[in-house]
LUMRO-589931 format. One line per field, with one value per residue (C-alpha): x, y, z. Coordinates in steps of 0.001 Angstrom, whole numbers, plus 500000, padded with zeros to 6 digits. Each point is the difference from the previous one (the first is absolute). Example, Ala and Ser with C-alpha at 12.3 -4.5 7.8 and 13.67 -1.06 7.14 Angstrom:
east = [512300|501370];
north = [495500|503440];
up = [507800|499340];
//
This chain:
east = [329386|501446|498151|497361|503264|501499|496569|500010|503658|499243|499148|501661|502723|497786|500701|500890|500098|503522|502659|503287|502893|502204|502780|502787|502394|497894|501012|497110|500219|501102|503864|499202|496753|496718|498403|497006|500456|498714|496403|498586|501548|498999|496948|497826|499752|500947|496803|497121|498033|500977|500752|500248|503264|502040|502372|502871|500019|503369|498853|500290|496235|498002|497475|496724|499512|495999|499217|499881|497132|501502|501148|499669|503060|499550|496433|499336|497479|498813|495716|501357|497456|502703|501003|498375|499693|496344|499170|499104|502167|498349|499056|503208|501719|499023|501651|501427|502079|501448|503422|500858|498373|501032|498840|497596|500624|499166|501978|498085|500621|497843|499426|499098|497281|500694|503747|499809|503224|500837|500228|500534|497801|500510|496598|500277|496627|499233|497744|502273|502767|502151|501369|503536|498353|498517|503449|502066|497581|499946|503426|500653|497878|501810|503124|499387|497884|503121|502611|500771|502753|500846|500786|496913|496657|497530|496860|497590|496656|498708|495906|498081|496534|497890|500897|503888|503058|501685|503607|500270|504147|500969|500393|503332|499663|503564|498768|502204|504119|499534|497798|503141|502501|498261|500066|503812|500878|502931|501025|502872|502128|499819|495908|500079|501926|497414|497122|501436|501230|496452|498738|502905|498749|496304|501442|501661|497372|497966|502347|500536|496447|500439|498024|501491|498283|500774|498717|502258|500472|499255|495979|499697|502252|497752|501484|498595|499790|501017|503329|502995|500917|497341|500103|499073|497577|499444|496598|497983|501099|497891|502243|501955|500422|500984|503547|500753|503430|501895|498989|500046|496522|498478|500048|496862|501119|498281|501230|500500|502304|502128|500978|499848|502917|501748|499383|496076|500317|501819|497294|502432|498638|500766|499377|500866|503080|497634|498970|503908|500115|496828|501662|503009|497888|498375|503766|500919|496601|500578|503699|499301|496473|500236|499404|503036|497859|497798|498942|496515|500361|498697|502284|502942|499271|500325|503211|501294|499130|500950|503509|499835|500851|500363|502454|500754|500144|501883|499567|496702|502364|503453|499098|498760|502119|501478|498499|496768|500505|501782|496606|498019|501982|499997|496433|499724|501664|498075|501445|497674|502484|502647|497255|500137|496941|497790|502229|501829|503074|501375|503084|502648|498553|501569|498111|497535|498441|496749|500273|501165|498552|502128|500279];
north = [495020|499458|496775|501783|501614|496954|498461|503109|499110|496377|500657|500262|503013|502968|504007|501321|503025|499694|498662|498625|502681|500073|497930|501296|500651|502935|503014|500849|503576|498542|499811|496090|498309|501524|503086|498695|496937|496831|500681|496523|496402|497496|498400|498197|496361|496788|498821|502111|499270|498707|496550|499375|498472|500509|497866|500933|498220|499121|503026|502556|499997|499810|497785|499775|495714|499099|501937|496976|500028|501629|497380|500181|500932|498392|499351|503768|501522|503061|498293|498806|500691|500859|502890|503263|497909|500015|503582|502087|502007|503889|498500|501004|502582|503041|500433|503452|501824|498291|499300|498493|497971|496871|497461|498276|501964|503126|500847|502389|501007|498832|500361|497040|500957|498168|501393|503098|498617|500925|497425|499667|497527|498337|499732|497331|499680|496092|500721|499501|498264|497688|496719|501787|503175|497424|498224|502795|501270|496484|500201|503282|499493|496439|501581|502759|497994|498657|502868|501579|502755|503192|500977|497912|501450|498905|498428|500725|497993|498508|500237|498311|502036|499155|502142|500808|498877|502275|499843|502027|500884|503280|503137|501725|503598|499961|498333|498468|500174|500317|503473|500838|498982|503048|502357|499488|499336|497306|499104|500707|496556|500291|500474|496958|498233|499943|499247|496979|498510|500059|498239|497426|499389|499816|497561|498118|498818|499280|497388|498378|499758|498426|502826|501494|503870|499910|503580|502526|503661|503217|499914|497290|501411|502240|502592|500200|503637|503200|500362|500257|497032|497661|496490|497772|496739|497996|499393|498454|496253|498867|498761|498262|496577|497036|497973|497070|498868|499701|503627|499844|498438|503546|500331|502270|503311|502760|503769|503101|500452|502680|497590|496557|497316|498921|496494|500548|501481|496918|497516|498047|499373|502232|500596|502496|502033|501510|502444|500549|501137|502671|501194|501045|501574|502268|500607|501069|502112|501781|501240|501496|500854|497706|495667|497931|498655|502346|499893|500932|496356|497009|497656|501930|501071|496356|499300|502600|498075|496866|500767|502141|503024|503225|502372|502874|502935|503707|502329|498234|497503|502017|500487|496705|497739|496561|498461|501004|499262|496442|499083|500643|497942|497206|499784|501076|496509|498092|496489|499343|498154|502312|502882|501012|498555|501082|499797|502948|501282|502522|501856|502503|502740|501945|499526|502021|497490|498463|496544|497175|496365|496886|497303];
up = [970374|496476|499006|497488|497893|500348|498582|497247|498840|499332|496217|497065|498957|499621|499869|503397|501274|500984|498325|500731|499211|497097|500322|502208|497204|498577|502230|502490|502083|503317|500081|501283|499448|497921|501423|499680|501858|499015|498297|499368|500156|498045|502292|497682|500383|497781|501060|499152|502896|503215|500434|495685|499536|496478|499242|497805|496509|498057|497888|502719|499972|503192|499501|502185|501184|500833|503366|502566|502641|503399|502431|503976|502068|503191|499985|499387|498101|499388|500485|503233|502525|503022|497502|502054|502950|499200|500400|497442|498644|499889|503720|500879|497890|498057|497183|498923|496893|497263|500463|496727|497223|498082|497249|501972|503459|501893|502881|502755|503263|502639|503458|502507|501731|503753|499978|498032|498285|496367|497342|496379|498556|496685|498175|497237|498258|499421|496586|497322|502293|497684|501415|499345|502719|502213|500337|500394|502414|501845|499768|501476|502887|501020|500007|501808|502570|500548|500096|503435|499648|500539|496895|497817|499815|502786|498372|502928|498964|496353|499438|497718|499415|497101|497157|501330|501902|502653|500717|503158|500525|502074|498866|499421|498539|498554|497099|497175|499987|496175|500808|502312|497352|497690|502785|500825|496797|501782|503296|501946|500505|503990|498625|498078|502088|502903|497324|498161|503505|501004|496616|500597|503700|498269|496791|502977|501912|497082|498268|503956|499351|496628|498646|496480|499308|496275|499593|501950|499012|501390|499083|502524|502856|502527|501665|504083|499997|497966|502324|498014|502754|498926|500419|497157|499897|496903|498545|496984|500275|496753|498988|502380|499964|502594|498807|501539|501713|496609|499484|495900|499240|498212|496456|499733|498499|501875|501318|498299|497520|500770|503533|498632|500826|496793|500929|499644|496266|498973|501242|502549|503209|502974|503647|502323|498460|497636|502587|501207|495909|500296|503233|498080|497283|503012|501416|496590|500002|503417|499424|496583|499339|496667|499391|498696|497434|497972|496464|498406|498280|502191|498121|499473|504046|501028|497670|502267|503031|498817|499055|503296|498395|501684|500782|502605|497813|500717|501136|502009|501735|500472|503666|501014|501613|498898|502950|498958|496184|501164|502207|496532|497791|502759|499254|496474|499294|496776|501564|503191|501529|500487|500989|503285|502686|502605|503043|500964|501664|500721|498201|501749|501872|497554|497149|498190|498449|500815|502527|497479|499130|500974|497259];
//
């Protein structure tokens, strides 16, 4: 499902397991990107806990502001007694393996016992729930109550038992693109291509609907099945929030680091071209197995980011094409306003490069 390492990531910098590469200048043992592939991006969170915002301070310092009691999106709530439809929740499904495990989450498999259908269920224990949890919980579930796309996670039922909530979303077995990312190492572009159009098609529909993500990267893309071919559908909206018509009424600085907009670091406010910003970062990711922005410094990292410094290194980028490299720097673009947006079009049939973004 991804949620609980979503959850798990939403912390401050810590060890990891994997790291990201060396930078591309030091020579690796493939003739074009790191042998290795990429071994860990940068996936812990400005906030350390879901829904606790940090806003940047004129000293580069991010700076924690009093956690504000989670408001209601559209009369939702997680108490409400509609959530379940009534019925008990082990009433109707059995719940199965651990799929994955999280801050304040467990993620299991379950079956639902009228259908026989497989699920993946979200477990978020309520003791110890902070008003920043319960928000980002609230707001996940009023977003995806109102999603309906191909290509965005299905949230299937919400329960409210006494000691836990249950997100109930279907189950795809192809689990995260980031896992995939390791496994490959990079993507091919005609690969990448047919993955980022999907996100775009996903990022589309959810700006129509006013909705900004604010959190994309490969943790929280699902993968339908272990195909090579697999489609994509986006999860974890935690941190998503509504904009209105004007479209630059944000200002709280949320994501994860490695795929935060520019405009976020420097405390402006924002709306939806922050998320055509982490889609280039993933672009970037796919064709080359390494982020445009890496360094084992927070601060330094987002001085990076905010002068929108990166570059596409040999011998890792000799045999990409300039289409491909153009459709990254159309979106790796520090002013907001020239970036490119979520409407797209498509360029010659003879292009290798992934579908591009209309101004």
């Amino acid at each position: 499902m991804g949620c609980a390492n979503s959850s798990a990531q939403r912390i401050p910098a810590q060890p990891s397991q994997m790291q990201p590469p060396a930078p591309p200048s030091v020579p690796q043992q493939s003739p074009r990107r790191p042998s290795a592939g990429y071994r860990r991006m940068p996936s812990d969170k400005i906030a350390s806990k879901p829904g606790t915002a940090y806003r940047s301070s004129s000293s580069l310092e991010l700076v924690p502001p009093p956690p504000p009691p989670p408001p209601p999106m559209d009369g939702f709530s997680p108490e409400s007694p509609t959530c379940g439809y009534g019925i008990g929740f082990t009433d109707q499904y059995k719940l199965g393996e651990t799929l994955g495990t999280g801050n304040f989450s467990i993620v299991r498999e379950a079956l639902h016992k009228p259908s026989g259908q497989r699920y993946a269920i979200k477990c978020i224990k309520k003791s110890g729930l902070s008003n920043d949890e319960l928000e980002a919980l609230t707001t996940e579930v009023a977003v995806l109550k109102q999603m309906k796309h191909p290509n965005i996670m299905i949230l299937h039922d919400f329960f409210s038992e006494p000691d836990w909530y249950y997100l109930v979303t279907e189950y795809m077995d192809g689990g995260e693109l980031f896992d995939r990312i390791v496994d490959k190492s990079y993507y091919s572009e005609r690969e990448a291509r047919d993955l980022i159009k999907l996100l775009l098609e996903a990022i589309k529909y959810c700006h129509e609907c006013n909705v900004v993500h604010r959190d994309l990267k490969p943790e929280n893309l699902l993968l339908t099945s272990k195909l090579d071919d697999a489609s994509i559908k986006l999860a974890d909206f935690g941190f998503a929030k509504r904009v209105d018509m004007h479209d630059e009424g944000l200002k709280t600085a949320c994501g994860t680091p490695g795929y935060v907009a520019p405009e976020i670091l420097k405390g402006a406010a924002y709306g939806k071209s922050v998320d055509i910003w982490s889609i280039g970062v993933i672009t970037f990711i796919l064709l080359c197995g390494y982020p445009p922005f890496h360094d084992d410094n927070h601060q330094a990292l987002f001085r990076k980011i905010r002068k929108g410094e990166f570059a596409f290194d040999s011998p890792f980028w000799d045999a990409i094409s300039d289409d491909a490299k153009h459709f990254i720097k159309q979106m790796l673009v520090v002013d907001n306003k020239k970036r490119y947006r979520s409407s797209l079009h498509a360029r010659s049939p003879r292009s290798r490069s992934t579908n591009v973004l209309t101004r």
